[in-house]
One Martini backbone bead per residue (centre of mass of N, CA, C, O) as a GRO file, in nm:
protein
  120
    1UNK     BB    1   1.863  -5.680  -3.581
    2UNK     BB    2   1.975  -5.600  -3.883
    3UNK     BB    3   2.221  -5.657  -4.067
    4UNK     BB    4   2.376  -5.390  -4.290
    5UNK     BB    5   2.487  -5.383  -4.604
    6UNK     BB    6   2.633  -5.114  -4.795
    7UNK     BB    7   2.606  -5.040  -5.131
    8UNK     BB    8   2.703  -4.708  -5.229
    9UNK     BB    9   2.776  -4.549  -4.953
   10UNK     BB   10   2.740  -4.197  -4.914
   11UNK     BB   11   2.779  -3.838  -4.804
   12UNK     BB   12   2.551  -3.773  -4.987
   13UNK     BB   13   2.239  -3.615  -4.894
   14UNK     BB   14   2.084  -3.651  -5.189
   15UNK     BB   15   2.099  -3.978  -5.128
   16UNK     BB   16   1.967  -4.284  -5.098
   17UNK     BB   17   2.208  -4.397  -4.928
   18UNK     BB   18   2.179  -4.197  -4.702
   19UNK     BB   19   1.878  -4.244  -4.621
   20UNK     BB   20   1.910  -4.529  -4.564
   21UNK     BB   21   2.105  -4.531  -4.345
   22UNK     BB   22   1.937  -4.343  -4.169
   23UNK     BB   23   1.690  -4.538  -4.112
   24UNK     BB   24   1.833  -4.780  -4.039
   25UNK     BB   25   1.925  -4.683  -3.769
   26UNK     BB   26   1.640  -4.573  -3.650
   27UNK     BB   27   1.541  -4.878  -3.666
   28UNK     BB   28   1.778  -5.064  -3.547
   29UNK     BB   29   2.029  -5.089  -3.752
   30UNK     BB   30   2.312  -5.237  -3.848
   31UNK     BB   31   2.582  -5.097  -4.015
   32UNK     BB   32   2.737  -5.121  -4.332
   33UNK     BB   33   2.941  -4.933  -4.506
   34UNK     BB   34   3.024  -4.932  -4.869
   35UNK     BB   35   3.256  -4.731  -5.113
   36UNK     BB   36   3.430  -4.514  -5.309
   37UNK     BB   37   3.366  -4.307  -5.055
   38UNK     BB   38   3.460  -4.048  -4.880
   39UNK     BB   39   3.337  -4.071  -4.567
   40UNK     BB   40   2.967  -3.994  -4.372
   41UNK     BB   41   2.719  -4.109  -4.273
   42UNK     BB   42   2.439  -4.007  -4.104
   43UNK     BB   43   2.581  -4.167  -3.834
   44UNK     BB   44   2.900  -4.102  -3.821
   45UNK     BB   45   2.998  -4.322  -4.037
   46UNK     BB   46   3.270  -4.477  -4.205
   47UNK     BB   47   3.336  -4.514  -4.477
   48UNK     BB   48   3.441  -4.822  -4.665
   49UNK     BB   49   3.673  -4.899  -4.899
   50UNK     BB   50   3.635  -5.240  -4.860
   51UNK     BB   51   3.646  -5.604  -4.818
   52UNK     BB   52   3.564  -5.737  -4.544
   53UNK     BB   53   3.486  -5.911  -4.333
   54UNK     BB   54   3.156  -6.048  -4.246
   55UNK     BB   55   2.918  -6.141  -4.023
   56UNK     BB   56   2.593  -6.210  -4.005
   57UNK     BB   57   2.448  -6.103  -4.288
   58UNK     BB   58   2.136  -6.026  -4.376
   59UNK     BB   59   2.177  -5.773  -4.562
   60UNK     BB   60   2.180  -5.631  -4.914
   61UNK     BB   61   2.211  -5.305  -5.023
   62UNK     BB   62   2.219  -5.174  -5.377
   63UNK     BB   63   2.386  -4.866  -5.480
   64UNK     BB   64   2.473  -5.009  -5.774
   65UNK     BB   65   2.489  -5.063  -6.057
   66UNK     BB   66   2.570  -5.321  -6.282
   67UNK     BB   67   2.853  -5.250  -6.402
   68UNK     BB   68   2.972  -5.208  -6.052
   69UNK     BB   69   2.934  -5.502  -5.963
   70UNK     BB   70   3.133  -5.680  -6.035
   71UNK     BB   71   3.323  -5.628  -5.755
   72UNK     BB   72   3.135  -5.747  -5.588
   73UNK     BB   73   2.965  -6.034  -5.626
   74UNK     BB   74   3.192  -6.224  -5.461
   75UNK     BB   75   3.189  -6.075  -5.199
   76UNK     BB   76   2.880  -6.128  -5.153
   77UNK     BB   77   2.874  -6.450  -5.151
   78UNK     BB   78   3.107  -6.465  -4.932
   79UNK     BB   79   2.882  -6.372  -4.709
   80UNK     BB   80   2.579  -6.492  -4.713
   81UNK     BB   81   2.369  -6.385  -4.725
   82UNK     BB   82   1.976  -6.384  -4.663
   83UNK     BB   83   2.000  -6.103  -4.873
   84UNK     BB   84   1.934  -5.900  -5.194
   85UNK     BB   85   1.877  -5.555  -5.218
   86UNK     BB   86   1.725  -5.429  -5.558
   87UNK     BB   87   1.738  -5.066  -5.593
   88UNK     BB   88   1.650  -4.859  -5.812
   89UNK     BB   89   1.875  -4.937  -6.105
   90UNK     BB   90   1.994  -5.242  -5.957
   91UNK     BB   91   1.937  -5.453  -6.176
   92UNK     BB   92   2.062  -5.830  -6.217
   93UNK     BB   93   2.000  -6.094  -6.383
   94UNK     BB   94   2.290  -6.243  -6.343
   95UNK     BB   95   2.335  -6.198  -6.051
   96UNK     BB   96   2.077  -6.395  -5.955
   97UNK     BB   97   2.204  -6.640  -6.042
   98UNK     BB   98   2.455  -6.658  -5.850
   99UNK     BB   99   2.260  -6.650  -5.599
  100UNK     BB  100   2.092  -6.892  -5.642
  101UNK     BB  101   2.362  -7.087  -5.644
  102UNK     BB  102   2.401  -6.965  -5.346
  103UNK     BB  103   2.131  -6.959  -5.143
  104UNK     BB  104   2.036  -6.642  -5.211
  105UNK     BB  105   1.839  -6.392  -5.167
  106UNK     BB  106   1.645  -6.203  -5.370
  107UNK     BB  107   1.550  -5.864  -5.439
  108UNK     BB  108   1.316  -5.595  -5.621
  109UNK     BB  109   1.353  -5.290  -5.421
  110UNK     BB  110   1.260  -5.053  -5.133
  111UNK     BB  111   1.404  -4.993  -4.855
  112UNK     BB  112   1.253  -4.727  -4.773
  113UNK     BB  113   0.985  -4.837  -4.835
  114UNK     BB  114   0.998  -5.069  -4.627
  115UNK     BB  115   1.065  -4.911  -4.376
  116UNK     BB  116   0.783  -4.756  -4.379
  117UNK     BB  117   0.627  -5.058  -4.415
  118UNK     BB  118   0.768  -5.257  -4.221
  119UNK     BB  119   0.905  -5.511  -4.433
  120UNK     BB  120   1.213  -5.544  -4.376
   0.00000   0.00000   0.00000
């Protein structure tokens, strides 16, 4: 299944970032959790405070505004992924430019939605 970092993930319950964490872990996807939130995604994974090297990365799904990507978007570019999916309020069209120039793609979608509709 596909590697997938989750950036601004957290434990609270009632975010898109932990339902989403629970989906894909469901659908058999491995995840890296990472954001500035201290404690554990749905299937009992410590959110990682930090910025890891790590190797073959599908996909990045993105669950922080464009102001708080600043942070993160040198680091994920030199991860490399396969794609990055922009979900709904985290659109960057800035960042985009510079995904392009890595030769890295990248969607505006939901990855819930995809995960539902098997498109993930």
């Amino acid at each position: 299944m596909k590697k997938t970092i989750i950036i601004g993930a957290t434990p609270n319950e009632t975010r898109y970032a932990y339902f989403a964490s629970q989906r894909l872990v469901e659908k058999g996807h491995e995840i890296i959790p990472l954001g500035i939130k201290k404690g554990q995604v749905a299937n009992g994974q410590e959110i990682i405070n930090d910025k890891p090297i790590i190797k073959d990365v599908d996909t990045v799904t993105m669950y922080v505004g464009a102001p708080r990507q600043v942070d993160w978007i040198d680091y994920i570019i030199s991860l490399q992924p396969k794609r990055v999916i922009f979900n709904p309020g985290t659109e960057n069209p800035e960042f985009y430019l510079k995904l392009e120039e890595a030769n890295i793609e990248f969607e505006e979608a939901c990855t819930l939605v995809m995960l539902s509709a098997n498109t993930y």
